[in-house]
C-alpha positions as CSV (number, residue, x, y, z in Angstrom):
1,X,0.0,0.0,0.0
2,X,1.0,4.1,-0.3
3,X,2.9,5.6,2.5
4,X,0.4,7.4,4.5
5,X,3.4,10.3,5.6
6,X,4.4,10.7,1.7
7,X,0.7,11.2,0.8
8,X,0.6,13.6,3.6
9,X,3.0,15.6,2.1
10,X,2.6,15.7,-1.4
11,X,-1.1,14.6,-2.0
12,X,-0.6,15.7,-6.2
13,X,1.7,13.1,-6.3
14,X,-0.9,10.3,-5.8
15,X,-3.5,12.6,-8.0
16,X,-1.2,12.5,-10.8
17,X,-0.7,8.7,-10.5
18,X,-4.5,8.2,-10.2
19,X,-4.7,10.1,-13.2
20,X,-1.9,8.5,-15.8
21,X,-3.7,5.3,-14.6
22,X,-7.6,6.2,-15.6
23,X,-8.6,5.9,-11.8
24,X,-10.4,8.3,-9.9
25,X,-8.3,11.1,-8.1
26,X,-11.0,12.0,-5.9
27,X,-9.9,8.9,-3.5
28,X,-7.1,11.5,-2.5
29,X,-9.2,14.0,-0.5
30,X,-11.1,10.7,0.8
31,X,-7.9,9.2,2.1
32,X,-6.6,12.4,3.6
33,X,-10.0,13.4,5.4
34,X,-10.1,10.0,7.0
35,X,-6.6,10.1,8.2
36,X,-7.4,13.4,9.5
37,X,-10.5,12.3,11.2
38,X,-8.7,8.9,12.5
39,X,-5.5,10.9,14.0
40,X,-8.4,13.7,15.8
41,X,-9.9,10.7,16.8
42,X,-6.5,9.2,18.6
43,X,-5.6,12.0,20.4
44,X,-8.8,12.8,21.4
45,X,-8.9,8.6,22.4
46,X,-5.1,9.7,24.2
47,X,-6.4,12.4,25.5
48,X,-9.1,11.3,27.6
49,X,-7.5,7.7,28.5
50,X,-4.3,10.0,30.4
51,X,-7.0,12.1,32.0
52,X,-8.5,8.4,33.1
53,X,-5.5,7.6,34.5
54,X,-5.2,11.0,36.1
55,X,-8.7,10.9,37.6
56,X,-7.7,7.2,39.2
57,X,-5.4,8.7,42.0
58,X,-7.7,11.4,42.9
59,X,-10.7,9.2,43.6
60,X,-7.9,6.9,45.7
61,X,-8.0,10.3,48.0
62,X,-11.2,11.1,48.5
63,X,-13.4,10.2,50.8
64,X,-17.6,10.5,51.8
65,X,-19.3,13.0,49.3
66,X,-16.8,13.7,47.1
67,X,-15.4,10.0,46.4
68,X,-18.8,9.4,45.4
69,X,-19.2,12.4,43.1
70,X,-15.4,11.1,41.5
71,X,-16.9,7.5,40.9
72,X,-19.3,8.7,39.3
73,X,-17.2,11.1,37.3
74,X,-14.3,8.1,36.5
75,X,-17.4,5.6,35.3
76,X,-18.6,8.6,32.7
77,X,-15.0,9.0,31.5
78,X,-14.2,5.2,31.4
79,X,-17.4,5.4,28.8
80,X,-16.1,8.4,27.1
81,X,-12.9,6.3,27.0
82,X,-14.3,3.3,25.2
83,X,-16.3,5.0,23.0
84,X,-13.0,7.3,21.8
85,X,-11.3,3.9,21.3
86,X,-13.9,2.7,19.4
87,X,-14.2,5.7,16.9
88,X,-10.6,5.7,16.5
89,X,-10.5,1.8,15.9
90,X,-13.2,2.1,13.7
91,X,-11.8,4.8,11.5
92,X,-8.9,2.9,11.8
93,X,-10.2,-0.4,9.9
94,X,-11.6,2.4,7.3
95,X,-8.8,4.2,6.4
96,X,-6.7,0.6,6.0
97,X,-9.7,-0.8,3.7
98,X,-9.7,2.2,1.1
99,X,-6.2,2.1,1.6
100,X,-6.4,-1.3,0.4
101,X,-8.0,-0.6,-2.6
102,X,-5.8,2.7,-4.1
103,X,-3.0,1.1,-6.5
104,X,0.7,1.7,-6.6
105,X,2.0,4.8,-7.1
106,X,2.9,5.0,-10.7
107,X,7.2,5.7,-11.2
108,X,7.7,8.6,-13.2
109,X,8.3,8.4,-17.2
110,X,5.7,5.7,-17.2
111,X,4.1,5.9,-20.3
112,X,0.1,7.6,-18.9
113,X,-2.8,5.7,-20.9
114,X,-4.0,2.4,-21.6
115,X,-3.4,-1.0,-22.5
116,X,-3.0,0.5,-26.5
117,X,-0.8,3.4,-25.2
118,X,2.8,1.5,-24.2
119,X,5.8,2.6,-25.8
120,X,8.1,0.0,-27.3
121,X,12.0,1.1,-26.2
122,X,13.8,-0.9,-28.4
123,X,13.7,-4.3,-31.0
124,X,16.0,-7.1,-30.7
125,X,16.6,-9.4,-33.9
126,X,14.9,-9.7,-37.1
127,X,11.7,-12.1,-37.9
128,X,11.9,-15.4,-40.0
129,X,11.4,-14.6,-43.4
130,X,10.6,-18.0,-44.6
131,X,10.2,-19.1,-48.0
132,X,7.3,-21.6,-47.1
133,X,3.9,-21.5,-45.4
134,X,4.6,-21.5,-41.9
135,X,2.8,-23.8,-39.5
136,X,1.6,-22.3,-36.4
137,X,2.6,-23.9,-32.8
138,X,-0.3,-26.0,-32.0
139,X,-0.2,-27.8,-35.7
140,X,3.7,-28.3,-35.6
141,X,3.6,-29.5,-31.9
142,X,1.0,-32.1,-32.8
143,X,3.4,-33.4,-35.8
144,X,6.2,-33.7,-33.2
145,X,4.0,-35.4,-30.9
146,X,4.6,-32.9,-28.6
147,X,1.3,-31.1,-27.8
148,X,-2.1,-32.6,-26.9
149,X,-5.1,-30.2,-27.0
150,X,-7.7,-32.8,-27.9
151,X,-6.9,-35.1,-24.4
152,X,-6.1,-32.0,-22.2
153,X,-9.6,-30.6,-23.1
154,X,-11.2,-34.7,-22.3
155,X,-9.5,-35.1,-19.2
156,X,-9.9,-31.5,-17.8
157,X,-12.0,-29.2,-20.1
158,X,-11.3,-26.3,-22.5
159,X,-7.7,-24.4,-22.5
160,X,-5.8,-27.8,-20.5
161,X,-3.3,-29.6,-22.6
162,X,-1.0,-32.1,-21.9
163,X,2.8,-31.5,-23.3
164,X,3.7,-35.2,-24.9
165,X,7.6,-36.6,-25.5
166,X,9.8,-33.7,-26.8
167,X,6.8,-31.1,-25.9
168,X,7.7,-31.8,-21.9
169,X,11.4,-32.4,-22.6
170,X,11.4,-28.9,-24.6
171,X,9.2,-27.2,-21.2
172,X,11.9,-29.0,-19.0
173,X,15.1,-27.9,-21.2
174,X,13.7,-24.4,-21.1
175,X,12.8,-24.0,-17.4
176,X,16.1,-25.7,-16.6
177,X,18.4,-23.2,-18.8
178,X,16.2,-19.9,-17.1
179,X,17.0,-21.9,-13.4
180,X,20.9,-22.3,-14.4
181,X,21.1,-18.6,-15.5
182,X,19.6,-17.5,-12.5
183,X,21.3,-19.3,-10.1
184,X,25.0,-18.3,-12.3
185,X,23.7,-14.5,-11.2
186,X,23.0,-15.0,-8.0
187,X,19.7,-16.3,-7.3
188,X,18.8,-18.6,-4.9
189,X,16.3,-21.5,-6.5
190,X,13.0,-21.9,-4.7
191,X,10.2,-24.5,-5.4
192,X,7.3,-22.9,-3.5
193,X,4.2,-24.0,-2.7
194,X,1.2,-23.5,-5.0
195,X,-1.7,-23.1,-2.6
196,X,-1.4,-19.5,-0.5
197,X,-3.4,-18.5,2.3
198,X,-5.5,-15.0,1.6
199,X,-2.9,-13.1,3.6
200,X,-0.1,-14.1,0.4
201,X,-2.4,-13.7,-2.5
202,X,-3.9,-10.2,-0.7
203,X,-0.8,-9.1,0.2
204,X,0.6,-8.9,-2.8
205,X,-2.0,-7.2,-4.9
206,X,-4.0,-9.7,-6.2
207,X,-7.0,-10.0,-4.6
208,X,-8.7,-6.2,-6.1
209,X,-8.6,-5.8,-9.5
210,X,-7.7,-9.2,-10.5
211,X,-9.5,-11.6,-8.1
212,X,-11.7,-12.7,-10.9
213,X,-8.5,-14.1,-12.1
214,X,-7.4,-16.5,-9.1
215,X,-8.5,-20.1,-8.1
216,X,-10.0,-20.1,-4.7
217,X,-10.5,-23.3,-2.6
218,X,-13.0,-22.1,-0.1
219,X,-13.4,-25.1,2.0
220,X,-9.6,-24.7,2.4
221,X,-9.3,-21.2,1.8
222,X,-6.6,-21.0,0.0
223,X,-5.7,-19.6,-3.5
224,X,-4.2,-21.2,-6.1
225,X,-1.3,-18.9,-7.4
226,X,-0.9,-17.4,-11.0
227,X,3.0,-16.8,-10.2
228,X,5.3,-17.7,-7.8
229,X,5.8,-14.1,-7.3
230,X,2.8,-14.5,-4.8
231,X,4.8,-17.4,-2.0
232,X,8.2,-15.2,-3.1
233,X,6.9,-11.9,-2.1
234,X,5.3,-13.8,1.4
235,X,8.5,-15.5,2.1
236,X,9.6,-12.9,4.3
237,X,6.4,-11.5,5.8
238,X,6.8,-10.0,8.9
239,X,10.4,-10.4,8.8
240,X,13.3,-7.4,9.0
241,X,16.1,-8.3,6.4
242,X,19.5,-7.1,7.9
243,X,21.3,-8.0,3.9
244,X,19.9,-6.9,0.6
245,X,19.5,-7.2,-1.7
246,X,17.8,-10.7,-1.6
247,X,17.3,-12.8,-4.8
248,X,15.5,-15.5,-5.2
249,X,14.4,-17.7,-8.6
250,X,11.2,-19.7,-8.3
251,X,10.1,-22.8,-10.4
252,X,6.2,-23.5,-10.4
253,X,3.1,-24.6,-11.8
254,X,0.7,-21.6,-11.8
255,X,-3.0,-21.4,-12.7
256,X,-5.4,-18.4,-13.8
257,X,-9.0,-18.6,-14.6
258,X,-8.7,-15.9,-18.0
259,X,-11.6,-14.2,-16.6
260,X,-13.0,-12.2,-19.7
261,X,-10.9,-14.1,-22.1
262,X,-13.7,-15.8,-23.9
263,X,-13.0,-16.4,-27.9
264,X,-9.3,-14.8,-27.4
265,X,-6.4,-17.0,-28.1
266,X,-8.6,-20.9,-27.6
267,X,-6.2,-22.6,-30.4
268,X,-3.3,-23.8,-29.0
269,X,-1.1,-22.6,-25.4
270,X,-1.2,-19.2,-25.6
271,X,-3.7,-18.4,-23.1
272,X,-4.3,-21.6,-20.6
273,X,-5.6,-22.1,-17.5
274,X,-2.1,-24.1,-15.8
275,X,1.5,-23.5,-17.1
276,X,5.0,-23.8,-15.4
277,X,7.3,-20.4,-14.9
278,X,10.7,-19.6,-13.6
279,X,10.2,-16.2,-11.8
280,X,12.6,-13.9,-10.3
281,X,12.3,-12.7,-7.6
282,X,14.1,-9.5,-6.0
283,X,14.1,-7.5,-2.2
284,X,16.1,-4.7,-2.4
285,X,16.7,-1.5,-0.7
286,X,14.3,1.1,-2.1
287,X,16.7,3.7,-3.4
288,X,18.4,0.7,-5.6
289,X,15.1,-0.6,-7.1
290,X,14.6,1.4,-10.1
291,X,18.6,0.0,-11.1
292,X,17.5,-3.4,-10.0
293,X,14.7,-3.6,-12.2
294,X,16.5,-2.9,-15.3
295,X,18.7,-5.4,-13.9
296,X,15.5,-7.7,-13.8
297,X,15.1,-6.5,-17.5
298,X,18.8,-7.3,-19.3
299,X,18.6,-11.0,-17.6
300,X,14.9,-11.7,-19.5
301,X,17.1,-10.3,-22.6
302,X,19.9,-12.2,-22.0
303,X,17.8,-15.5,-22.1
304,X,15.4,-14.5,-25.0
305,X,19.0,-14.0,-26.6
306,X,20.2,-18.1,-25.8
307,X,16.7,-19.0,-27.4
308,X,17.5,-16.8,-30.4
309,X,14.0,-15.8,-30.4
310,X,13.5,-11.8,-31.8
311,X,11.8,-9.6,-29.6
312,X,11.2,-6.4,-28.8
313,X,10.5,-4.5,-24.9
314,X,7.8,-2.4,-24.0
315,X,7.2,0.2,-21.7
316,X,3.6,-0.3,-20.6
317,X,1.2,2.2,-20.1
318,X,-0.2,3.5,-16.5
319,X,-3.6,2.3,-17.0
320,X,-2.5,-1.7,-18.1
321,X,-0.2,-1.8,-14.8
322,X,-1.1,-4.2,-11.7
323,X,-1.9,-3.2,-8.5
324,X,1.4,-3.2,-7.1
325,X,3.0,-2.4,-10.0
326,X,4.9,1.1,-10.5
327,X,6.6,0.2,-13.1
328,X,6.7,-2.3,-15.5
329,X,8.3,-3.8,-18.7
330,X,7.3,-6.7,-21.3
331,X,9.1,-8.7,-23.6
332,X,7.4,-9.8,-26.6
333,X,8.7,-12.3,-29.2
334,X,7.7,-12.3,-32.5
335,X,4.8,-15.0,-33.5
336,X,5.2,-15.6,-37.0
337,X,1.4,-17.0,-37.3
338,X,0.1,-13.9,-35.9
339,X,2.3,-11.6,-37.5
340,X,2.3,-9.9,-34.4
341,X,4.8,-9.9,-31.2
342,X,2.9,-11.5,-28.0
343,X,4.3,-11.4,-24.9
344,X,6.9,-13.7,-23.4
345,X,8.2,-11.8,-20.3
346,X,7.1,-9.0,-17.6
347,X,9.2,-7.5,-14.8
348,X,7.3,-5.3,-12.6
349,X,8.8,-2.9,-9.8
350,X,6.8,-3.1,-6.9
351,X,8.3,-0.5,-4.8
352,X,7.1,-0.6,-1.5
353,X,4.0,-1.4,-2.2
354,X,3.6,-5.1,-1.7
355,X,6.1,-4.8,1.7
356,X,3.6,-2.8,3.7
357,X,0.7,-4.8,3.0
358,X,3.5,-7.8,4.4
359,X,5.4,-6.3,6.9
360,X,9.0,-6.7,5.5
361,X,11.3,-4.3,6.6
362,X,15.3,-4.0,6.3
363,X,17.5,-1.8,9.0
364,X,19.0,1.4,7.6
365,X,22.2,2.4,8.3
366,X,21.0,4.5,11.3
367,X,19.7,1.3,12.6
368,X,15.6,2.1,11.9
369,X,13.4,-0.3,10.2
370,X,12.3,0.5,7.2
371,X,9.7,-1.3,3.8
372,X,12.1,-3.0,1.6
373,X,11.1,-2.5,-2.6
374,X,9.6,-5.7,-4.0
375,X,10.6,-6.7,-7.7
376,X,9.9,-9.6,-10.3
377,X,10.3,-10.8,-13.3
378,X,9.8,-13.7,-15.8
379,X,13.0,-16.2,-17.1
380,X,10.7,-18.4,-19.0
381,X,7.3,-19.9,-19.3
382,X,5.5,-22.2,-20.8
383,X,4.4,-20.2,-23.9
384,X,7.6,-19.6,-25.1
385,X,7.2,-22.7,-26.3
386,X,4.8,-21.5,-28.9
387,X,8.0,-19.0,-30.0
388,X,10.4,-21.3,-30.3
389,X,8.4,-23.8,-32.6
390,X,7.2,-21.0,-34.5
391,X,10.3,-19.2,-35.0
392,X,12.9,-22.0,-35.4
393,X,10.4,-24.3,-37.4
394,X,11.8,-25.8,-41.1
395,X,10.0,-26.9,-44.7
396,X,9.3,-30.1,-43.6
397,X,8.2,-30.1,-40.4
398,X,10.9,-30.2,-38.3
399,X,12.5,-27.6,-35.4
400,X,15.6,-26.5,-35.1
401,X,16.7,-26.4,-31.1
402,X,18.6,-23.3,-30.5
403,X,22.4,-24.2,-29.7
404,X,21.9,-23.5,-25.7
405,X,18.9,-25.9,-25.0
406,X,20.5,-28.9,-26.9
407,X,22.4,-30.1,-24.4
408,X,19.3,-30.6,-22.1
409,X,17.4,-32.2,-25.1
410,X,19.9,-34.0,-26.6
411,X,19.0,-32.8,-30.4
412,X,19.5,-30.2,-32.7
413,X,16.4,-30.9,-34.5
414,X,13.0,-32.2,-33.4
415,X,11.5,-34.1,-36.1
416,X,7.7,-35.1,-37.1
417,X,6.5,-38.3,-35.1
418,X,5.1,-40.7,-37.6
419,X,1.4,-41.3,-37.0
């Protein structure tokens, strides 16, 4: 969530932000007349509980009459005293809950607009000019016998799959080279769990905007996560981190419903309900995080680069941000199907956002505790599978492998299963 003390003290800031992102600014004044009313409310609750305590050692005196008249006196201001408490409680739990509900603060040079309005910073490689019709990813993945729509949808209903012979050694190669890169930088591999309680999946933004998005178990209650961003970013909840920055690289299955995806992208594993990800994941002081996150950016380059996919990076627009998101940047590889680049990675500064809703804090160099800035970013998915087919395919079928995933596959070309 926003720091309370900053919107205090430069309210436009937040207006601005509200603004680039197409939300209402009028939630400013709203935030700062409640935490107006809460802090009267506290001292006046302060107030009237040291006067309680006051009162206490003169009623101890009295005697006759007058202790009387003070018992009555200290049972009217013990009720003055809980009702204070109360308001300022109560104002309290309302000030967190719209709180709650107010995004990040957007960084500044963000591009303002919408999901159409992102500005694309630079283009990496040139698309396969092929002198045949190419084959999109779902038909040359069914000659290689490496994709199965037809059973995914039988066993467990419309955008499942299952990933068959070199399909899961291709997912495996890919998620293993994005782990081995990771952990050659510096990052410390993590196989979290998949099921978060509502504290994780709240915490970390997800549970506003894009709660139509998440699997919920409600007998459990528990959510199934879309990244492993979510158990990363809870890790260290309610912790304070004496060394940063911390890194960590997490390899999981993830799940979203696609909520308001109906008739988009149904052929193939483009958009899917379950897919595996390797996700990085960064705490850092919050001075360092804007360098960190273009940190975050060159190592999704760097491993687009070993998979020899072209790509170009995106700046994306206010409005098409996440919650927690103040930033972020998307790698999109070129699809030659679609003619079109979709995207592969994202890598999202966080700021402090997510950290106060968790409690993780780091000691400054004076010794006080302090939010830590929150940062992730994707090393490989899943659909870059639908990339590398695409890009790399040949005349007759085949794929080439590109030179850094062979020796987890074993081949330099995948070849047509005969059927």
């Amino acid at each position: 969530m926003i720091d309370l003390r900053a919107l205090r003290n430069d309210p436009d800031r937040l207006r601005a932000s509200q603004r680039a992102r197409g939300e209402d600014e009028a939630v400013v004044d709203e935030l700062l007349d409640l935490d107006e009313r809460r802090r009267s409310a506290l001292s006046a609750f302060e107030s009237l509980r040291a006067e309680q305590k006051s009162f206490g050692k003169s009623v101890s005196k009295a005697q006759g009459d007058e202790r009387q008249k003070l018992l009555d006196r200290a049972k009217e201001l013990a009720q003055q005293v809980k009702e204070a408490d109360a308001e300022s409680q109560r104002l309290e739990q309302d000030l967190q809950t719209l709180l709650r509900t107010v995004p990040n603060i957007v960084e500044e040079g963000a591009p303002a607009g919408g999901e159409e309005d992102y500005v694309v910073l630079e283009t990496v490689g040139t698309p396969p000019a092929f002198d045949f019709e190419p084959k999109d990813h779902l038909e040359l993945g069914e000659r290689l016998g490496a994709i199965d729509m037809e059973r995914g949808a039988k066993v467990s209903g419309a955008r499942f799959y299952f990933l068959t012979g070199v399909g899961a050694q291709l997912q495996m190669a890919l998620l293993n080279l994005a782990m081995e890169q990771a952990i050659q930088a510096g990052f410390v591999p993590m196989i979290p769990p998949v099921l978060v309680k509502p504290e994780s999946m709240e915490g970390t933004g997800f549970l506003g905007a894009h709660a139509s998005e998440v699997y919920h178990l409600p007998e459990d209650d528990l959510y199934l996560v879309g990244t492993s961003e979510v158990p990363l970013a809870s890790y260290h909840r309610d912790e304070i981190i004496d060394a940063l920055p911390r890194r960590y690289v997490g390899w999981s299955s993830c799940f979203r419903r696609e909520a308001g995806s109906y008739g988009k992208d149904t052929r193939g594993i483009i958009r899917v309900h379950q897919f595996d990800k390797v996700e990085m994941f960064s705490y850092c002081d919050p001075e360092d995080a804007h360098e960190e996150h273009l940190r975050l950016l060159n190592w999704e380059k760097e491993m687009l680069a070993k998979v020899e996919l072209p790509y170009r990076v995106i700046d994306v627009a206010a409005g098409d941000l996440g919650t927690s998101a103040a930033r972020k940047y998307d790698c999109e590889a070129w699809v030659p199907t679609q003619s079109r680049y979709r995207e592969l990675t994202s890598t999202s500064n966080c700021t402090e956002f997510q950290a106060r809703r968790l409690s993780v804090r780091h000691r400054d160099d004076e010794g006080r505790t302090r939010p830590v800035a929150t940062l992730n970013g994707t090393l490989a998915t899943t659909r870059w599978i639908v990339a590398i087919l695409e890009n790399h395919q040949q005349a007759d079928g085949s794929v080439r492998v590109p030179e850094a995933l062979r020796k987890y596959l074993g081949r330099e070309v995948l070849e047509p299963v005969a059927r």
